[in-house]
NUNUMAR-435253 format. One record per residue: x, y, z of N, C-alpha, C in turn; residue in three letters. Coordinates in nm, 4 decimals. Example, Ala and Ser with C-alpha at 12.3 -4.5 7.8 and 13.67 -1.06 7.14 Angstrom:
% NUNUMAR-435253
n_px = 1.3190&n_py = -0.5690&n_pz = 0.7800&ca_px = 1.2300&ca_py = -0.4500&ca_pz = 0.7800&c_px = 1.3200&c_py = -0.3300&c_pz = 0.7800&r = ala $
n_px = 1.2850&n_py = -0.2250&n_pz = 0.7080&ca_px = 1.3670&ca_py = -0.1060&ca_pz = 0.7140&c_px = 1.2900&c_py = 0.0030&c_pz = 0.7870&r = ser $
***
This chain:
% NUNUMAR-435253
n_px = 10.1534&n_py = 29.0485&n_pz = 9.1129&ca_px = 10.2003&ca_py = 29.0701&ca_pz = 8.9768&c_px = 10.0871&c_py = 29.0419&c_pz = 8.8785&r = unk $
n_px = 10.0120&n_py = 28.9201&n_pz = 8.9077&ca_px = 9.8600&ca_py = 28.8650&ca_pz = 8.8147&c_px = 9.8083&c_py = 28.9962&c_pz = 8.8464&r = unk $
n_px = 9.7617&n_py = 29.0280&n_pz = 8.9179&ca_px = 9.6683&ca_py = 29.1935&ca_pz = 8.9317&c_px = 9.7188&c_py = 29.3083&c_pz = 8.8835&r = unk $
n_px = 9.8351&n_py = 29.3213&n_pz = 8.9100&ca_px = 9.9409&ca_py = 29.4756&ca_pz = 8.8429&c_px = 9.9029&c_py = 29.4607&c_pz = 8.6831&r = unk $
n_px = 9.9056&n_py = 29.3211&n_pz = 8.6236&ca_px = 9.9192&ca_py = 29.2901&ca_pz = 8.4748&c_px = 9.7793&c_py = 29.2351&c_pz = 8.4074&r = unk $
n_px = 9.6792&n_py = 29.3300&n_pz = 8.4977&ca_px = 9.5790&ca_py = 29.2544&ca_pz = 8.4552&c_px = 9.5144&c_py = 29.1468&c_pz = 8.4680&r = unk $
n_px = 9.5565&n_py = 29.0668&n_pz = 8.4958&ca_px = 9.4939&ca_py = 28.9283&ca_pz = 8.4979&c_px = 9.4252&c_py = 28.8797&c_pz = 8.6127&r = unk $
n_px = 9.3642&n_py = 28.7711&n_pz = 8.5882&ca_px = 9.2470&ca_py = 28.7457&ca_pz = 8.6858&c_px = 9.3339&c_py = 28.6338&c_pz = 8.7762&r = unk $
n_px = 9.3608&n_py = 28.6710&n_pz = 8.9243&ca_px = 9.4734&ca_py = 28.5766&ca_pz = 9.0241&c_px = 9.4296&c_py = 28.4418&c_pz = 9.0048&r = unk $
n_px = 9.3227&n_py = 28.4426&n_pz = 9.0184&ca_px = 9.2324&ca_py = 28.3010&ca_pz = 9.0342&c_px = 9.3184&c_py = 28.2004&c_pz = 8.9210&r = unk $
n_px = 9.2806&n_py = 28.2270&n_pz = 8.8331&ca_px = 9.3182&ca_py = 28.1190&ca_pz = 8.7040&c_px = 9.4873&c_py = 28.1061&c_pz = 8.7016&r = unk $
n_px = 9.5076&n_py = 28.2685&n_pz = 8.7059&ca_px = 9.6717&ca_py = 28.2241&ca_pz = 8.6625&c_px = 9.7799&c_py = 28.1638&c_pz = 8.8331&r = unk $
n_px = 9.6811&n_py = 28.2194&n_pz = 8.9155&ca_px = 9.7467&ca_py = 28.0797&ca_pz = 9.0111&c_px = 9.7483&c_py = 27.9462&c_pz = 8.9801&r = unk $
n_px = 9.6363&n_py = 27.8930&n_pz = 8.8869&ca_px = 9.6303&ca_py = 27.7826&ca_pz = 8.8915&c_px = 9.7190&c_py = 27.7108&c_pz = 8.7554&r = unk $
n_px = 9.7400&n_py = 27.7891&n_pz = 8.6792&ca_px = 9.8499&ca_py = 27.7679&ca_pz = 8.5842&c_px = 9.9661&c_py = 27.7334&c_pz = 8.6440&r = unk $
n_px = 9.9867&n_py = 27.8659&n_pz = 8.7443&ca_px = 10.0951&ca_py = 27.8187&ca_pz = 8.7922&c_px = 10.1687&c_py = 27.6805&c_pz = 8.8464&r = unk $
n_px = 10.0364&n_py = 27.6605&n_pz = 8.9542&ca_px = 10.0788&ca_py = 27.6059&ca_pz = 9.0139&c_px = 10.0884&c_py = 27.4331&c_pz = 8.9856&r = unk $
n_px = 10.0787&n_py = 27.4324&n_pz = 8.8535&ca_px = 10.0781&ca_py = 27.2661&ca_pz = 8.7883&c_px = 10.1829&c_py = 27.2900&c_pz = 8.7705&r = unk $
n_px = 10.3060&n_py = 27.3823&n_pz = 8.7794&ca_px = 10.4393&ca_py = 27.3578&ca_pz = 8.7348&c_px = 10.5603&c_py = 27.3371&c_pz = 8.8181&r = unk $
n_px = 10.6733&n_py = 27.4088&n_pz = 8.8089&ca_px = 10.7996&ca_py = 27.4098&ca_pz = 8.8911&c_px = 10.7254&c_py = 27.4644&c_pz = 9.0094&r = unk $
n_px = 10.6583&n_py = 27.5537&n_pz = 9.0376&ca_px = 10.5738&ca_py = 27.6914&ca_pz = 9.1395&c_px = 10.5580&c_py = 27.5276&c_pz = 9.2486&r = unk $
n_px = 10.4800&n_py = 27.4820&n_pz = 9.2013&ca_px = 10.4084&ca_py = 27.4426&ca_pz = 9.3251&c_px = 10.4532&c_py = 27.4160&c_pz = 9.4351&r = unk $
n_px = 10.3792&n_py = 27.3904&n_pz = 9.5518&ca_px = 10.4008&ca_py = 27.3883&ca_pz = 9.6993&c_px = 10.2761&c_py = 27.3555&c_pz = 9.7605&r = unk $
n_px = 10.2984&n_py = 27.3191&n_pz = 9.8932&ca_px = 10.2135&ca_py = 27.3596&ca_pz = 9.9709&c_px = 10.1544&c_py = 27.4841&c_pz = 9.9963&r = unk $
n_px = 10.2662&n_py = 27.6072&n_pz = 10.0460&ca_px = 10.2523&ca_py = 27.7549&ca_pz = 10.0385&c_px = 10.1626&c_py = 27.7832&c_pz = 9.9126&r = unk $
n_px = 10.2041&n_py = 27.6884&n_pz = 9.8113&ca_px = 10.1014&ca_py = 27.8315&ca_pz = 9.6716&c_px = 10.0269&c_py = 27.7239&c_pz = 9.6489&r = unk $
n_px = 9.9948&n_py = 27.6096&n_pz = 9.6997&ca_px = 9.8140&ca_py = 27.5788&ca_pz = 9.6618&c_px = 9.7187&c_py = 27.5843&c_pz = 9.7765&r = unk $
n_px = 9.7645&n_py = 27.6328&n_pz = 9.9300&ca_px = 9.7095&ca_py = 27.6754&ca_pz = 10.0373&c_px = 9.6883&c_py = 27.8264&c_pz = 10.0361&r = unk $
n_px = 9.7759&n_py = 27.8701&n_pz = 9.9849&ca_px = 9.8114&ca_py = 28.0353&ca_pz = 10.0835&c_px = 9.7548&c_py = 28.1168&c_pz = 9.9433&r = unk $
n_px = 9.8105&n_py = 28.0648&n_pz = 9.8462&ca_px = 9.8317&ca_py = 28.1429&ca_pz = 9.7517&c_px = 9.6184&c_py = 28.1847&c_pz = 9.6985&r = unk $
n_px = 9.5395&n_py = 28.0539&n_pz = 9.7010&ca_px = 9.4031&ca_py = 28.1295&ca_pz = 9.6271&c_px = 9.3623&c_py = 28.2075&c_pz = 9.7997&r = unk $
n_px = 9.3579&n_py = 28.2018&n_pz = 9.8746&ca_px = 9.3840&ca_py = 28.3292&ca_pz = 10.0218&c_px = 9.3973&c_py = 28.4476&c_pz = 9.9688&r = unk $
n_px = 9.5398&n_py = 28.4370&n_pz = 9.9029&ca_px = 9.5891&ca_py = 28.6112&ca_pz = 9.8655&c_px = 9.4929&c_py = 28.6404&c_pz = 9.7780&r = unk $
n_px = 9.4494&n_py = 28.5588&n_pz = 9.6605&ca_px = 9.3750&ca_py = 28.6284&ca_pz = 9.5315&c_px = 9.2124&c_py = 28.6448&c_pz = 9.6027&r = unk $
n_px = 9.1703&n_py = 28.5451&n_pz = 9.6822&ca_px = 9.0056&ca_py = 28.6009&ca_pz = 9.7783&c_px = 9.0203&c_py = 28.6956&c_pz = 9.9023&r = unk $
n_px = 9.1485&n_py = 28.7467&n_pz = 9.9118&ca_px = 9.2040&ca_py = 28.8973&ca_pz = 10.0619&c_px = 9.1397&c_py = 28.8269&c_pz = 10.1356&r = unk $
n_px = 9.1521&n_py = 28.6896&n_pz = 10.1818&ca_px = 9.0999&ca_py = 28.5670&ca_pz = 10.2846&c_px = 9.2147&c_py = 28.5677&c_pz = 10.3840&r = unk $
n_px = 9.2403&n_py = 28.6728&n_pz = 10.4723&ca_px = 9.3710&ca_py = 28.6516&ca_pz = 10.5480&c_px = 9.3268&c_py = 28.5940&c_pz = 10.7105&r = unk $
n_px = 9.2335&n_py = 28.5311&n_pz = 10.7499&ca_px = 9.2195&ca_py = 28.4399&ca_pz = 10.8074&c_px = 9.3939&c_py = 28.3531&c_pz = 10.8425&r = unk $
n_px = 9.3819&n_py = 28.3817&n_pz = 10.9876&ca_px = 9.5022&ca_py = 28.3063&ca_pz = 11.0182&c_px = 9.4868&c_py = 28.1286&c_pz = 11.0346&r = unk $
n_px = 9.5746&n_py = 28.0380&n_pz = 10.9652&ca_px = 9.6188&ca_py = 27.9361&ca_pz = 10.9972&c_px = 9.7330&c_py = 27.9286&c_pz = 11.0597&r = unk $
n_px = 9.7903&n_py = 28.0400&n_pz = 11.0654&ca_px = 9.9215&ca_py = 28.0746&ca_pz = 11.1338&c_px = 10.0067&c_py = 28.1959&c_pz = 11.0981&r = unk $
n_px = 9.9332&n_py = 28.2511&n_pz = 11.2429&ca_px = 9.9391&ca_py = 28.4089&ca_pz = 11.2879&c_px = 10.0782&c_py = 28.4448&c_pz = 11.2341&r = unk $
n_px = 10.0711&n_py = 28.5908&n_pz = 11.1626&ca_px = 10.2163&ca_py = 28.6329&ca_pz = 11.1491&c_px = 10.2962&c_py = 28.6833&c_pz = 11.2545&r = unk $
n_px = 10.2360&n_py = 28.6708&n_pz = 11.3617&ca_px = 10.3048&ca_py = 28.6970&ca_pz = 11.5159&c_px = 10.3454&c_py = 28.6018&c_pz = 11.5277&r = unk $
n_px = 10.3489&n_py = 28.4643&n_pz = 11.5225&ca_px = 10.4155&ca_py = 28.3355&ca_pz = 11.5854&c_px = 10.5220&c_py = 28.3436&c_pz = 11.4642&r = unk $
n_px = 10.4852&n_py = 28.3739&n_pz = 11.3012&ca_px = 10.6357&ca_py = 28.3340&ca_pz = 11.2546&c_px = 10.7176&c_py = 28.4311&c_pz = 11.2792&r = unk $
n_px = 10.7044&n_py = 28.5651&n_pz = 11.3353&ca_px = 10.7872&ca_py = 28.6793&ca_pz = 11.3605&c_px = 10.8261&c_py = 28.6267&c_pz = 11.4796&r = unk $
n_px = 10.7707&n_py = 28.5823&n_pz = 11.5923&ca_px = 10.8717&ca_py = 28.5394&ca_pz = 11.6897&c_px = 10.9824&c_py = 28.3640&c_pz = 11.6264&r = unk $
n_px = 10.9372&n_py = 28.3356&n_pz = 11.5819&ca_px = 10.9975&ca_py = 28.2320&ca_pz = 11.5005&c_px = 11.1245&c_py = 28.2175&c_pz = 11.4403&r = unk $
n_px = 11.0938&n_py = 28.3505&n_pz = 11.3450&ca_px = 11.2192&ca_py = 28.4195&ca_pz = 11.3038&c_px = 11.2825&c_py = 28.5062&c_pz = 11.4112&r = unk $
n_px = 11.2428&n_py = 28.5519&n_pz = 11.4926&ca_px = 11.3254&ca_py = 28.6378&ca_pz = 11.6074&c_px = 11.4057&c_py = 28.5256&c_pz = 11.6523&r = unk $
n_px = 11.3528&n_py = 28.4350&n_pz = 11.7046&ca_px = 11.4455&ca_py = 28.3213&ca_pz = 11.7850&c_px = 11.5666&c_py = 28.2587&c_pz = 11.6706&r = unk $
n_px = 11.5169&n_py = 28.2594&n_pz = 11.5270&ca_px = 11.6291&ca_py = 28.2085&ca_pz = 11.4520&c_px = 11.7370&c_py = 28.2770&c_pz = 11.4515&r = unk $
n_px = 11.7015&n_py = 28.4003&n_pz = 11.4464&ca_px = 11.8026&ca_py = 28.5261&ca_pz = 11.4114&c_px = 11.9029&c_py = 28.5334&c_pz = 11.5421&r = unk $
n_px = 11.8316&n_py = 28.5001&n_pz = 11.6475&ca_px = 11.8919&ca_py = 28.4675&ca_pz = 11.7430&c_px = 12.0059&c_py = 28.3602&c_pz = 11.7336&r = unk $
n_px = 11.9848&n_py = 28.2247&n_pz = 11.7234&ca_px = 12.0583&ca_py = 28.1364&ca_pz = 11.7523&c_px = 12.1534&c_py = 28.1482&c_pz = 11.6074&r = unk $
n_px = 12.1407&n_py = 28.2015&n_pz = 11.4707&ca_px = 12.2179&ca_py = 28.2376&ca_pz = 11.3927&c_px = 12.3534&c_py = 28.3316&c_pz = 11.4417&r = unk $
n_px = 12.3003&n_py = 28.4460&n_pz = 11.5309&ca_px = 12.3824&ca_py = 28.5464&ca_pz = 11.5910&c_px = 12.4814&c_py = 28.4296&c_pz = 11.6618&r = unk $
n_px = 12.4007&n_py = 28.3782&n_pz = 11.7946&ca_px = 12.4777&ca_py = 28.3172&ca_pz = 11.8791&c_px = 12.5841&c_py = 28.2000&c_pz = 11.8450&r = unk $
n_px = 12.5715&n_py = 28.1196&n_pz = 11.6739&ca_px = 12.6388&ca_py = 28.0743&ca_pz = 11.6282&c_px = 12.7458&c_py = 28.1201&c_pz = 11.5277&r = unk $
n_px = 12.7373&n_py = 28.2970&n_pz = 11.5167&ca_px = 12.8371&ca_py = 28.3110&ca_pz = 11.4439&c_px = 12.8072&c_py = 28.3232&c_pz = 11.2464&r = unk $
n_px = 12.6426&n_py = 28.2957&n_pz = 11.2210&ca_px = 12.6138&ca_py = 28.2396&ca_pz = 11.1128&c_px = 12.5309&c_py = 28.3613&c_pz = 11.0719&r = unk $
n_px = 12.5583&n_py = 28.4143&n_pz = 10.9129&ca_px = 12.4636&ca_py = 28.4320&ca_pz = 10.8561&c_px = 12.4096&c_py = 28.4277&c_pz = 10.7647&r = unk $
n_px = 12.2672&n_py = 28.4336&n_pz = 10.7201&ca_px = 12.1781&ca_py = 28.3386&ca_pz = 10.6741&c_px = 12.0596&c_py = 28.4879&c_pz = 10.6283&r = unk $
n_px = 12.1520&n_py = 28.5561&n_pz = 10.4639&ca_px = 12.0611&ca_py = 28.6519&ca_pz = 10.4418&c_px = 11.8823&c_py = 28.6123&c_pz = 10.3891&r = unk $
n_px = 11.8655&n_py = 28.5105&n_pz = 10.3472&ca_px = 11.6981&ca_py = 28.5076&ca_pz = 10.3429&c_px = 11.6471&c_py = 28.4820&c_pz = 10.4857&r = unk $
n_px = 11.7266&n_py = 28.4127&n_pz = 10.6200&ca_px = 11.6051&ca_py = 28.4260&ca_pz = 10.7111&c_px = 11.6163&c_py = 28.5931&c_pz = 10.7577&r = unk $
n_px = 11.7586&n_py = 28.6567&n_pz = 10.7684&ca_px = 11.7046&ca_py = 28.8262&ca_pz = 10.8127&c_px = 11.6306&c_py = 28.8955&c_pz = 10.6802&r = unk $
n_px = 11.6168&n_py = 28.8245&n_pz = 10.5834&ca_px = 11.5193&ca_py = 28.9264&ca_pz = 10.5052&c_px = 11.3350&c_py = 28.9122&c_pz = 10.5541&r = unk $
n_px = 11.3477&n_py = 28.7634&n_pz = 10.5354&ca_px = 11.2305&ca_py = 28.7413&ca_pz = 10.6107&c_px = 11.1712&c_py = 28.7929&c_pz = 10.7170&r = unk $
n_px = 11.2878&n_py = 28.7734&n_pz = 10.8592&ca_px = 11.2459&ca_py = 28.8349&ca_pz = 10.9696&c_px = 11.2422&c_py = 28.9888&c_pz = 10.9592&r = unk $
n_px = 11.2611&n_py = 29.0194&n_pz = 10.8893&ca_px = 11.2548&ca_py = 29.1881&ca_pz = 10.8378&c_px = 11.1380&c_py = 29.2336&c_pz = 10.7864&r = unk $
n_px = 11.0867&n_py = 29.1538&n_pz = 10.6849&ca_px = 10.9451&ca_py = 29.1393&ca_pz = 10.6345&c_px = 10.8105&c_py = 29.1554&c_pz = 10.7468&r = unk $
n_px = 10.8251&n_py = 29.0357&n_pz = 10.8397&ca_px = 10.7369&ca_py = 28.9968&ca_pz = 10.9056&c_px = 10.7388&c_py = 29.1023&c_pz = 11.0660&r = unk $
n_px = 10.8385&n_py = 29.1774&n_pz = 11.0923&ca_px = 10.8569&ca_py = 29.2888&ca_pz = 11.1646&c_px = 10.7827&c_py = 29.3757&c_pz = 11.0817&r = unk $
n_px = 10.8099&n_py = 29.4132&n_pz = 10.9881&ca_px = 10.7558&ca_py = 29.5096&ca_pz = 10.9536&c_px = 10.6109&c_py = 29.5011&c_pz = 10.8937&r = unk $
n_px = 10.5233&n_py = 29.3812&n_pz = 10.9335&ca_px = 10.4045&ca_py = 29.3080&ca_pz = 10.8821&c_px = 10.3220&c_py = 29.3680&c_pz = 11.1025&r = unk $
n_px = 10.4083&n_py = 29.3250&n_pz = 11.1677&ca_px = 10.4103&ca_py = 29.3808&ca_pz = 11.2998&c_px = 10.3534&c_py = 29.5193&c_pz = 11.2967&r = unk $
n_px = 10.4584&n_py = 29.5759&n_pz = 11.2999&ca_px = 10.4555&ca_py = 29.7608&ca_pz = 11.2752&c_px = 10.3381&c_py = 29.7876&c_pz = 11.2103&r = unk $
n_px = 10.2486&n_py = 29.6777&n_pz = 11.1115&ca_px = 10.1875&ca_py = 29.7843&ca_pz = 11.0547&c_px = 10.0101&c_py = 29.6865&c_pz = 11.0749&r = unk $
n_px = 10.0587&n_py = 29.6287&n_pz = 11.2082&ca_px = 9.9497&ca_py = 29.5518&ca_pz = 11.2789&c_px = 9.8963&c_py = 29.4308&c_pz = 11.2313&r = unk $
n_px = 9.9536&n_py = 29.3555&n_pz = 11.1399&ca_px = 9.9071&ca_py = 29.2394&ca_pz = 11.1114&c_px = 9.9259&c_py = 29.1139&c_pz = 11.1954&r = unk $
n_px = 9.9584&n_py = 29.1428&n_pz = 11.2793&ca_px = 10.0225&ca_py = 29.0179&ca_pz = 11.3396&c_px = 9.9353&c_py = 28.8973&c_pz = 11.3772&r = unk $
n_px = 9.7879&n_py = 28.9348&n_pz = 11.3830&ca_px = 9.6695&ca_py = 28.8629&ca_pz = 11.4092&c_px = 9.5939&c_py = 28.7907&c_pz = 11.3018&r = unk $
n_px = 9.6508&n_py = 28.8597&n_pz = 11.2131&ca_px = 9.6340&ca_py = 28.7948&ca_pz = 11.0220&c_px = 9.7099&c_py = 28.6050&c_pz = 10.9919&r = unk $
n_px = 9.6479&n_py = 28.5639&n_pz = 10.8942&ca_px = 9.7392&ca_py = 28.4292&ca_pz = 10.8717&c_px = 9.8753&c_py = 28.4953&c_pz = 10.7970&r = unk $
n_px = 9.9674&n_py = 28.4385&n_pz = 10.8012&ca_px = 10.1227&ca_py = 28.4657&ca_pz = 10.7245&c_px = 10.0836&c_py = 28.5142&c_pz = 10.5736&r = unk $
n_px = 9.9800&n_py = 28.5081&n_pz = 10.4856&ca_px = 9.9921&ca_py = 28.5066&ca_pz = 10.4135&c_px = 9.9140&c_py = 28.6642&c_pz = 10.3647&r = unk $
n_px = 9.8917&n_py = 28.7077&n_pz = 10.5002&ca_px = 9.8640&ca_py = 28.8798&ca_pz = 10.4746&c_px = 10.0166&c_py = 28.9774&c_pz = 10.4484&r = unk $
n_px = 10.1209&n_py = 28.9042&n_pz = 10.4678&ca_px = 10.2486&ca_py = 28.9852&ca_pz = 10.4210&c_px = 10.2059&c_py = 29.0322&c_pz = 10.2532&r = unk $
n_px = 10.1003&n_py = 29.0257&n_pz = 10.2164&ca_px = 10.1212&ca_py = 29.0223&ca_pz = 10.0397&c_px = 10.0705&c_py = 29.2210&c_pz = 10.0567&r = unk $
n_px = 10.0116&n_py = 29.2406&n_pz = 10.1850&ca_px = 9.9422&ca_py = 29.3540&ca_pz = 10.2109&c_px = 10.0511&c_py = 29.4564&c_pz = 10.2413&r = unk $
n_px = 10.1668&n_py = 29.3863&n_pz = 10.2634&ca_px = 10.3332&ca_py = 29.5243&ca_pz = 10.2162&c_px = 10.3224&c_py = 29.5739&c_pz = 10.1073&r = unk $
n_px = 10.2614&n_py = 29.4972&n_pz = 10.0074&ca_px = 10.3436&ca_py = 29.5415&ca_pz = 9.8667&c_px = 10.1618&c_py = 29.5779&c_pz = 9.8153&r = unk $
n_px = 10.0343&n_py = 29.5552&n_pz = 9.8264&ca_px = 9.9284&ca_py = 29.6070&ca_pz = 9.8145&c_px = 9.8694&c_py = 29.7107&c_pz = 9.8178&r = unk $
***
């Protein structure tokens, strides 16, 4: 969205992330996405099987749980289009 609107990722990540935003995910992953540093710390193949097995034991309990099948939907389709050897945080390359 910082890139669609102009702006330089670098800085306005870091706005962000002094606020409600922060995380681990967006002060690790997030300056990654703005340097296309997709270096895996953790392959999007291990969280796609991750989520396969959740989706699993969700089924087998009867439960569902629409953000993990959106997720595991995401990261299938991060599969399909060969990332799986990338860190998790090359999913930004769906919408790129």
């Amino acid at each position: 969205v910082a890139t669609a609107a102009g702006l330089d990722p670098k800085p306005t990540f870091q706005a962000i992330s002094g606020g409600a935003a922060a995380s681990w995910m967006w002060t690790n992953l997030a300056p990654r996405v703005a340097e296309q540093a997709y270096r895996p710390g953790f392959m999007v193949r291990h969280n796609a099987k991750d989520l396969r097995l959740a989706m699993k034991l969700l089924q087998e309990l009867g439960l569902e749980a629409p953000g993990v099948k959106l997720c595991h939907e995401f990261f299938q389709i991060a599969l399909e289009k060969g990332l799986g050897e990338l860190g998790q945080q090359a999913l930004i390359k769906l919408w790129s």
